[in-house]
C-alpha positions as CSV (number, residue, x, y, z in Angstrom):
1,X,-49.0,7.1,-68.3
2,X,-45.6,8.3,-67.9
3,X,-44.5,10.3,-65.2
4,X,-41.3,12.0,-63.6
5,X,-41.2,11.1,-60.0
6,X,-39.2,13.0,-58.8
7,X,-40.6,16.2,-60.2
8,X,-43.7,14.7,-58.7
9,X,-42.7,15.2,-55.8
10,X,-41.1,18.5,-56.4
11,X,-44.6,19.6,-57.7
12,X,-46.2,18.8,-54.3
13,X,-43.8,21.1,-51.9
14,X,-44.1,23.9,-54.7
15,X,-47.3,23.7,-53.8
16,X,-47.1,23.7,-50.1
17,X,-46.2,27.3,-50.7
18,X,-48.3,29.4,-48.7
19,X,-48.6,32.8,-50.6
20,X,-50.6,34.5,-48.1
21,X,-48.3,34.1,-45.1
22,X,-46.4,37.3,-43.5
23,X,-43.4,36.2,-45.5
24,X,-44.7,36.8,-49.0
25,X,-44.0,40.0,-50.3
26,X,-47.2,40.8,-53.1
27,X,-46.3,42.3,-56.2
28,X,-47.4,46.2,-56.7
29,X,-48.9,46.5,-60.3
30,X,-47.8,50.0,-60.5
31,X,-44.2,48.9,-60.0
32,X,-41.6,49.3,-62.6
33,X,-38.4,46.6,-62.4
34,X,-39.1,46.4,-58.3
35,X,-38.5,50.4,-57.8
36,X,-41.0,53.4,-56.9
37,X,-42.2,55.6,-59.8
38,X,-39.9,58.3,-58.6
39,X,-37.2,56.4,-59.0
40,X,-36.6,56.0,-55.3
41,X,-35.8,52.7,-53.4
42,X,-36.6,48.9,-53.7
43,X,-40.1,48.5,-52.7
44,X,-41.2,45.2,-53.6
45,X,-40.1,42.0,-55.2
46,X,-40.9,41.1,-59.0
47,X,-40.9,38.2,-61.0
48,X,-42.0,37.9,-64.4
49,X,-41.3,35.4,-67.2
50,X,-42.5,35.6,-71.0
51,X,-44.3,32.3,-71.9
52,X,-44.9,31.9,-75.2
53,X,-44.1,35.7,-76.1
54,X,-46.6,36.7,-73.4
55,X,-45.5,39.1,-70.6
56,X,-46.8,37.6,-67.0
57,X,-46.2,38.9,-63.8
58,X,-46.5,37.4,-60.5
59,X,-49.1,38.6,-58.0
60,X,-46.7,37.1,-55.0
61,X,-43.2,35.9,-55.4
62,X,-41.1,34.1,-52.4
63,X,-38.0,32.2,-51.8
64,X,-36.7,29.9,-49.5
65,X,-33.2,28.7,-49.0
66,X,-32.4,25.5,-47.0
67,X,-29.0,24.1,-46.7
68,X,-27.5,24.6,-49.8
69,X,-30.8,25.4,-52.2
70,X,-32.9,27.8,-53.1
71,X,-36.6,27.3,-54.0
72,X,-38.3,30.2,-55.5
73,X,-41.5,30.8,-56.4
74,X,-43.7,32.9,-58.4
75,X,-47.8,32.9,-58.0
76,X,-49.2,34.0,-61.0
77,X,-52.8,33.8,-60.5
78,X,-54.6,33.4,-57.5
79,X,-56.0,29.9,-59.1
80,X,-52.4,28.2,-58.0
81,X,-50.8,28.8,-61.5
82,X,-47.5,29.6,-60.5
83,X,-43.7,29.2,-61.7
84,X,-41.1,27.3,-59.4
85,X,-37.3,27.4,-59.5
86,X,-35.3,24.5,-57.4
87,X,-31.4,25.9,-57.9
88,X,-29.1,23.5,-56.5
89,X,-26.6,26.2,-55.4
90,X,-26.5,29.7,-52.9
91,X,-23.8,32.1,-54.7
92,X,-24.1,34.4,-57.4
93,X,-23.4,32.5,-60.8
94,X,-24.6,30.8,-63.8
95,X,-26.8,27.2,-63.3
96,X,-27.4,25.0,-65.9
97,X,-28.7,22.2,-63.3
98,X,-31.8,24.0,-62.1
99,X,-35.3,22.1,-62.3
100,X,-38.4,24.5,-63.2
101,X,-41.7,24.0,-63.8
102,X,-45.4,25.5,-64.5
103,X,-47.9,24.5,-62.8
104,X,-51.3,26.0,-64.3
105,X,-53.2,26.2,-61.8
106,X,-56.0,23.8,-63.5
107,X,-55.8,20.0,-63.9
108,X,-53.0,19.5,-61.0
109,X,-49.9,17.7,-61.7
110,X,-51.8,16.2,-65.0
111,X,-51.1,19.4,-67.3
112,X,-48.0,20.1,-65.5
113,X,-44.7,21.4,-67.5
114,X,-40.8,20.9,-66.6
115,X,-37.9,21.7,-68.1
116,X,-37.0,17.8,-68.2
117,X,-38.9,14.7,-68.8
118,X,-38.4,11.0,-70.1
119,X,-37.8,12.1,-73.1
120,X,-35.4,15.1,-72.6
121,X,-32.5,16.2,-70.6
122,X,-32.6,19.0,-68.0
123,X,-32.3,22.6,-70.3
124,X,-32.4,26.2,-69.4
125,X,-30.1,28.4,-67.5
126,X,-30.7,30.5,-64.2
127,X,-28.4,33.1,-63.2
128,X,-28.3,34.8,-59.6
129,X,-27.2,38.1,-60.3
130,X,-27.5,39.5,-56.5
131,X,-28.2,37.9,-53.1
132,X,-28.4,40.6,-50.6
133,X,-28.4,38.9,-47.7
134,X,-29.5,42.2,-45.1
135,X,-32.0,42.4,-46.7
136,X,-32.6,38.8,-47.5
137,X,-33.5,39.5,-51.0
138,X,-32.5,37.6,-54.2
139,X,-32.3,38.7,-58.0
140,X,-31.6,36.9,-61.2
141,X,-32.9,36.0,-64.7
142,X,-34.2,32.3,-66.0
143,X,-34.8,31.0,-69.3
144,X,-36.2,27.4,-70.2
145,X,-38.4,25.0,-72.4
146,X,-41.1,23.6,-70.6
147,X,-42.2,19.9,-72.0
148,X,-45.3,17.9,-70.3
149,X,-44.7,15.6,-67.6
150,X,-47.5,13.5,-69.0
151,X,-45.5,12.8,-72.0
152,X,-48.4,11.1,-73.6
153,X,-50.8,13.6,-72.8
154,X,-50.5,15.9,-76.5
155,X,-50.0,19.1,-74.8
156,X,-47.7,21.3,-76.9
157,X,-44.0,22.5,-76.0
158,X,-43.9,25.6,-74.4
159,X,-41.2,28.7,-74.0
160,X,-40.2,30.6,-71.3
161,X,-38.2,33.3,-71.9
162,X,-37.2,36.7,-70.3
163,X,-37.2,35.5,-66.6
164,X,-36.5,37.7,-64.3
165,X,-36.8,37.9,-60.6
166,X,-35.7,41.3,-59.0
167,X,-35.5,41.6,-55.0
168,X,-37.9,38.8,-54.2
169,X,-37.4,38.3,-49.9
170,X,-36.2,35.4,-49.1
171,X,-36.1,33.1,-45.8
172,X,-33.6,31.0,-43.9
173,X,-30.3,31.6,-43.9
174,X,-27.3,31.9,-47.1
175,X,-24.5,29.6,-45.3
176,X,-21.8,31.2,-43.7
177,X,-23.4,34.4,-43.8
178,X,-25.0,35.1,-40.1
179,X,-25.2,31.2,-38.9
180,X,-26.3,32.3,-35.3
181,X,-25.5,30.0,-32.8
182,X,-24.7,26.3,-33.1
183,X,-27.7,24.0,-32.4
184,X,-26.9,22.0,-29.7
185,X,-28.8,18.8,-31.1
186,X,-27.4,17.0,-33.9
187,X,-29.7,16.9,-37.4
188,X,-30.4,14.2,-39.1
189,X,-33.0,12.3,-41.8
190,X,-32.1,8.0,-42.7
191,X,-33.7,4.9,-43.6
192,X,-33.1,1.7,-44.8
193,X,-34.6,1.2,-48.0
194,X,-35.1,-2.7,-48.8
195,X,-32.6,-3.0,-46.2
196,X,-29.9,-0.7,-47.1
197,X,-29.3,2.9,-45.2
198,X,-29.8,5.8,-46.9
199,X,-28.6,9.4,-45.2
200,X,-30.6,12.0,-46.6
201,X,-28.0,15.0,-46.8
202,X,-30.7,17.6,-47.9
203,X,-33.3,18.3,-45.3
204,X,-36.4,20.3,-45.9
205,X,-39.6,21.2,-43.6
206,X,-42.4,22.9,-44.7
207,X,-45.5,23.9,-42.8
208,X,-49.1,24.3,-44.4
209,X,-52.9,23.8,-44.2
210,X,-52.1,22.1,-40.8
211,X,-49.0,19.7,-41.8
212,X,-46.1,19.8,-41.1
213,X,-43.9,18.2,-44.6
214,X,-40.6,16.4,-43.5
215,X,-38.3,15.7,-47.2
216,X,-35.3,14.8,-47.3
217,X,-33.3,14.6,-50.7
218,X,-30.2,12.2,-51.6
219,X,-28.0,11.3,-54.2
220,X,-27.8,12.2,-58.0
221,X,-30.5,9.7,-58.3
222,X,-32.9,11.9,-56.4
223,X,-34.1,9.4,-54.1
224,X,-36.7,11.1,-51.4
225,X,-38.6,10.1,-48.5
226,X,-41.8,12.6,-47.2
227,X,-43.1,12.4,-44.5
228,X,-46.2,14.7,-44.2
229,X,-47.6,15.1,-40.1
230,X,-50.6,17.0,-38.5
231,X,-49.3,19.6,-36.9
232,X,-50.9,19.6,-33.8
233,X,-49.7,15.9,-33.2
234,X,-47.1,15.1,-30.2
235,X,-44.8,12.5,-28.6
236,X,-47.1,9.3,-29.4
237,X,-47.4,6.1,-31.6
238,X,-49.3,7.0,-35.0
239,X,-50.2,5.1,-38.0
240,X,-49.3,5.9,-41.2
241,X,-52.1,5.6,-44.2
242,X,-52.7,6.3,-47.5
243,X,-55.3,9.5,-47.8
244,X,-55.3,13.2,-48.1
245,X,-56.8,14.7,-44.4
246,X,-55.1,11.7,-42.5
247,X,-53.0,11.6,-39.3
248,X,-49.7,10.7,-41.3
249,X,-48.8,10.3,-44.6
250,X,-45.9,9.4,-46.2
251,X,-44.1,8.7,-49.9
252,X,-40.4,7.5,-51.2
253,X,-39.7,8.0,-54.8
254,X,-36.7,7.8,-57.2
255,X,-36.2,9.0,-59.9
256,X,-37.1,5.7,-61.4
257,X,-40.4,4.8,-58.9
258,X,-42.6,5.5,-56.2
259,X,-44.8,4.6,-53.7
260,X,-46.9,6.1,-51.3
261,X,-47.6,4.2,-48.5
262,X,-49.9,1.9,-47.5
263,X,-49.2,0.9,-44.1
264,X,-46.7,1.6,-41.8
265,X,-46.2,3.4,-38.3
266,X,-44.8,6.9,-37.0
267,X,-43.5,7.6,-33.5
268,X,-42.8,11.3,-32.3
269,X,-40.2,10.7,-29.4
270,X,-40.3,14.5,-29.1
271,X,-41.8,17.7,-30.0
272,X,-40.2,21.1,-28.2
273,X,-37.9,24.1,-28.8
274,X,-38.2,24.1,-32.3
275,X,-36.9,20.3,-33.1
276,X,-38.6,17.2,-33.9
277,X,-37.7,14.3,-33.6
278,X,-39.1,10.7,-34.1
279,X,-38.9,6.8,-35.8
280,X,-40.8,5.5,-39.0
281,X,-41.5,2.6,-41.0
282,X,-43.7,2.2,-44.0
283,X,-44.1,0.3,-46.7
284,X,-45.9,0.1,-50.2
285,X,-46.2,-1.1,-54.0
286,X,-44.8,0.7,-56.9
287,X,-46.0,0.6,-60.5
288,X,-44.6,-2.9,-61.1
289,X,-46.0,-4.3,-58.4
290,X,-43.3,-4.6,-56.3
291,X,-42.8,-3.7,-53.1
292,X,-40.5,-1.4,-51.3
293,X,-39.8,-1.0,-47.3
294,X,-38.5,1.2,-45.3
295,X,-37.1,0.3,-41.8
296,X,-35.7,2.2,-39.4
297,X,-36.3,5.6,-39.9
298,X,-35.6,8.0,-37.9
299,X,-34.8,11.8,-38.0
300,X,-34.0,14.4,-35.6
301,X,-34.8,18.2,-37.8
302,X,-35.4,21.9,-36.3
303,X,-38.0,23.8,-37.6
304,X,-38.4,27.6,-37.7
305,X,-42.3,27.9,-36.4
């Protein structure tokens, strides 16, 4: 079976997405366009998208924004069917470069759709029309065609067409507009990878069902490292296995392989004020049989919970 790494990877912090949290804003069916039925103010955020000529509308939309991207998501069934947008930008313009995807909510990552795979090049078009950022709200339009991941799997091509996303909120923080103060530590994400040091330049955390997800991003070539942490761990030793409700997990990928690993070891030198920080190693097989390590890995991130 064919697969697309890195949107595999993609696919699992979509759906770290916690819908029901205080920060998602649910959709009011009565709503017009994100506006009261007098015509009054903004009084929720909308997303909807046409797929395959039919009209569907989120029941939750949120976005997040982290360094300099902005994930946003729309939930359109309570059975995890939902449409994500990864924009590799934070100003109001035009973006050719986004990666979207459907995720139906039945059969996982197996029945899957992107707007790229390995037989096609990256298509569609975003455009952020308004980024209020008193508000922290953030509106646009998308368009794209959505082609299975599982390239062998038969499904058919679908459309999406008539995006729009109107006031959905937003967290974190646009750069350069309201930085607060300068952290005093120094953040950071690297590892060698089969011996040579890789500085991961974007830095994500996500918290849910318990876990705290450490990604970090680098280079055209996509190449991530996740490392995904009980939350209610602290400064100790831990091992790092292969399994779902373990202590620590972790997984590198490119956009060429992957592994999760298999064995390995994670040290949290500290835990406090809103920062983590720590040391890993792992190491596992990819699809060829080969085997990749990673040495020396440390990062040093702040987290907003």
């Amino acid at each position: 079976m064919k697969k697309i790494n890195f949107l595999a990877v993609l696919l699992v912090l979509f759906s770290a997405f916690n819908f029901t949290s205080c920060d998602t804003e649910p959709v009011d069916p009565v709503l017009k366009d994100g506006f009261d039925d007098d015509g009054g103010g903004v009084t929720s955020g909308v997303f909807k998208v046409n797929i395959d000529g039919e009209t569907r509308t989120a029941t939750a939309a949120t976005a997040v924004v982290q360094s300099n991207v902005i994930t946003i998501v729309g939930l359109l069934s309570s059975s995890g069917e939902m449409v994500n947008i990864v924009l590799p930008g934070v100003a109001v313009g035009s973006y050719t470069n986004a990666q979207m995807s459907y995720l139906p909510g039945t059969g996982g990552t197996q029945n899957a759709y992107a707007n790229v795979n390995d037989d096609v090049e990256t298509n569609g078009n975003v455009i952020i029309t308004n980024i209020n950022t008193t508000a922290k709200t953030i509106s646009g339009t998308f368009r794209f065609t959505g082609y299975p991941i599982d390239t062998e799997s038969g499904l058919p091509i679908i459309e999406f067409t008539n995006g729009t996303f109107q006031n959905v909120p937003y967290t974190g923080t646009i750069p350069g507009t309201n930085p607060g103060p300068t952290p005093t530590d120094e953040e950071y994400y690297k590892a060698k990878v089969n011996g040579t040091m890789v500085n991961f330049d974007e830095i994500q955390i996500l918290g849910s069902g318990g876990y705290m997800t450490l990604m970090g991003l680098s280079g055209n070539n996509l190449e991530t490292i996740q490392l995904r942490i009980d939350e209610t761990l602290g400064p100790d030793t831990y091992a790092i296995t292969d399994g779902v409700l373990v202590d620590v997990s972790a997984d590198y990928s490119t956009n060429d392989t992957s592994i999760t690993a298999t064995e390995g070891t994670l040290t949290i030198i500290s835990k406090e004020n809103g920062w983590i920080k720590g040391t890993f190693s792992f190491s596992g097989t990819d699809e060829n049989d080969e085997t990749i390590q990673i040495t020396e890995g440390s990062f040093n991130i702040e987290y907003e919970w």
